[in-house]
N, C-alpha and C positions, 0 to 999 in steps of 0.2 A: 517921245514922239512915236505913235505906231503909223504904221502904214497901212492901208486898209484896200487889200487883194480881192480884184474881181476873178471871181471864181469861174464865170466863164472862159476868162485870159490863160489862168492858168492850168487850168485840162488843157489834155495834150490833144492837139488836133491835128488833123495832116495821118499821115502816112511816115513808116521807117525808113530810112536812108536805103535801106535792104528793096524794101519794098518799091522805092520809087525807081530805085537802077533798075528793078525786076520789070517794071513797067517799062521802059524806057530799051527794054534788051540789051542792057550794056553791064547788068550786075556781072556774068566773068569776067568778061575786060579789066575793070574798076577794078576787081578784087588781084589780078594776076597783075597789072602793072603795081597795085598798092605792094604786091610781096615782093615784086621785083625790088623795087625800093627801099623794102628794110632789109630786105639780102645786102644793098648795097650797100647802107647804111652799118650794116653789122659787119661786113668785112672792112672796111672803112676803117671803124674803131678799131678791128683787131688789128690790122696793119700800122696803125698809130701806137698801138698800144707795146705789138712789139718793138717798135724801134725805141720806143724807152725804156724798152729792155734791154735792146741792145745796144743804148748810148749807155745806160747804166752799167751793164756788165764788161764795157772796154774801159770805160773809167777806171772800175776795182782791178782791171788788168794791169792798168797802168799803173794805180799805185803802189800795187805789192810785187810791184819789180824792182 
């Protein structure tokens, strides 16, 4: 079974996501809370990630006593 794609649907219409914050004067904003966010997301993981380090490394503390 094909499916049969109107061509004018699919071109792209509109404007870039870039483009429309630009219009709209809020592209810095968007962009500076967007990085705030994977900052926080990226310290996040690392602070998770070591504490499974350091549940990990009191363990092996523990057993080779």
């Amino acid at each position: 079974m094909s499916v049969k794609r109107n061509p004018e649907r699919t071109a792209r219409s509109g404007s870039t996501l870039d483009s429309f914050l630009e219009e709209e004067g809020i592209r810095e904003e968007v962009e500076a809370v967007a990085i705030k966010r994977v900052q926080a997301w990226q310290i996040e993981r690392a602070l998770q990630e070591q504490k499974k380090t350091n549940k990990r490394s009191r363990k092996f503390e523990r057993a080779s006593r």
